[in-house]
C-alpha positions as CSV (number, residue, x, y, z in Angstrom):
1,X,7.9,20.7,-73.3
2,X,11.0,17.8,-73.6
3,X,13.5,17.4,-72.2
4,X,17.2,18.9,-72.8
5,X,19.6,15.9,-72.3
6,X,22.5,18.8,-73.7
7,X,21.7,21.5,-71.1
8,X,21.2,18.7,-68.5
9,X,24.4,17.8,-68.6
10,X,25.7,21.2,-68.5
11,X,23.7,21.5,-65.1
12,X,25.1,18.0,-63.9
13,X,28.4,19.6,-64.1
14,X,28.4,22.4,-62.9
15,X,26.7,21.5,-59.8
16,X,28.5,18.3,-59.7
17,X,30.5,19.5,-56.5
18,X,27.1,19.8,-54.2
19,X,26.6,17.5,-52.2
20,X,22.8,16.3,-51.4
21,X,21.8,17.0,-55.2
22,X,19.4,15.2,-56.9
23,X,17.4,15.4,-60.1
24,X,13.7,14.7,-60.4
25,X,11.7,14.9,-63.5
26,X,8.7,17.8,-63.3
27,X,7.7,20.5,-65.3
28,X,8.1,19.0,-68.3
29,X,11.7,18.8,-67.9
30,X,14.5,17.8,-65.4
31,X,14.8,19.3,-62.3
32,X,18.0,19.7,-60.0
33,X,17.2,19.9,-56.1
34,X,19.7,20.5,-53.4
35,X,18.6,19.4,-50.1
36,X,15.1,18.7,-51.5
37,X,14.7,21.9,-52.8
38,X,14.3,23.0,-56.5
39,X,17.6,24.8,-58.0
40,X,17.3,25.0,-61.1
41,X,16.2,22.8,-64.5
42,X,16.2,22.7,-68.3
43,X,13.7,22.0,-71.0
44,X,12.9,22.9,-74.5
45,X,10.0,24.1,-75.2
46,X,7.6,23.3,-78.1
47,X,8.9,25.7,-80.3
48,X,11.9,23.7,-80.2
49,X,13.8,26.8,-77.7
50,X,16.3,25.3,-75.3
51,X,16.3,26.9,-71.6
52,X,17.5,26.8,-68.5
53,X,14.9,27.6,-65.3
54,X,16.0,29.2,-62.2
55,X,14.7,29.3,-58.2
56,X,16.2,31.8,-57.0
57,X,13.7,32.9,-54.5
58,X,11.6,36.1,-54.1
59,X,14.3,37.9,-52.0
60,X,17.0,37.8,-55.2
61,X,14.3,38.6,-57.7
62,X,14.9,41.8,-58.0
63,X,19.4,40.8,-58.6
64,X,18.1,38.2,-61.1
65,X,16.3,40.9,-63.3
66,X,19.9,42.2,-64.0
67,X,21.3,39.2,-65.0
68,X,21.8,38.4,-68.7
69,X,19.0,36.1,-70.3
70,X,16.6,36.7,-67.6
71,X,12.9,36.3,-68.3
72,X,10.8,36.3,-65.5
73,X,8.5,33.0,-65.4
74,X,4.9,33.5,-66.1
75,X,2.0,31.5,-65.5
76,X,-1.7,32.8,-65.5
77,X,-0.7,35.7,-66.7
78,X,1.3,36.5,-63.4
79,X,5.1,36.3,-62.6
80,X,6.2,34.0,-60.4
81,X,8.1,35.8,-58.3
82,X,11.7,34.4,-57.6
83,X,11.4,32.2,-61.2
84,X,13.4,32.7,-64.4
85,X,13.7,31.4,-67.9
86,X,17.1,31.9,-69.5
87,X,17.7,30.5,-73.1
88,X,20.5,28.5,-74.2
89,X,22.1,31.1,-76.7
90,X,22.7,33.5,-73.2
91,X,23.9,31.1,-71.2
92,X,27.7,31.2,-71.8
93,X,29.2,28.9,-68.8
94,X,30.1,32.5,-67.0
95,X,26.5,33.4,-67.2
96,X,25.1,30.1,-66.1
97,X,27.4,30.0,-63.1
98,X,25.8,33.6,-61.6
99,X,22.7,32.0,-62.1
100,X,23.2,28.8,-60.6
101,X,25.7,30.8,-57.6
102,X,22.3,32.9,-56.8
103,X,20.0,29.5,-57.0
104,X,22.1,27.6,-54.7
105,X,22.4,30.2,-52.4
106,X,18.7,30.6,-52.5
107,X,18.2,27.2,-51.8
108,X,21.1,27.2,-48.8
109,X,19.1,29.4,-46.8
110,X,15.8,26.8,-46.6
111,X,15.9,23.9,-44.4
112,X,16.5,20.3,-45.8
113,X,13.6,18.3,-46.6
């Protein structure tokens, strides 16, 4: 995986009103924290597919299935629960602000780090 510098952006502003936001490099991409805690991220894969990621927590898991774009993330085999994939292509800036509105209010409800 690489990193997006495109889709980054597009994360940098929309969240650009947060305050406590930072960015941190993990998961073979960029990663956007709020109060410590992961939000959301973008990377392209090595198929060359640019994505967004989304934490939106087990609770909204279920919501996030309805959303457009979402793919549950997998690893082992397994879903991570509360995880999403969602490519570039259906991401339109509507789309990506339900996403990130869900993710930040996931992240709202944990205590700062």
């Amino acid at each position: 995986m690489a990193i997006d510098e495109d889709l980054n952006n597009r994360l940098r502003d929309a969240l650009a009103d947060k305050g406590g936001l930072s960015e941190k490099k993990m998961m073979g991409g960029t990663c956007f924290l709020l109060n410590g805690h992961m939000v959301c991220g973008a990377d392209r894969t090595k198929d060359g597919e640019s994505r967004f990621m989304f934490r939106v927590g087990k609770d909204n898991h279920g919501t996030a299935e309805t959303l457009p774009g979402a793919t549950p993330m997998m690893q082992g085999g397994r879903v991570m629960s509360g995880l999403f994939f969602v490519a570039e292509d259906d991401a339109s800036d509507d789309i990506l602000r339900d996403w990130l509105d869900l993710a930040v209010a996931n992240a709202m409800t944990l205590k700062p780090k």
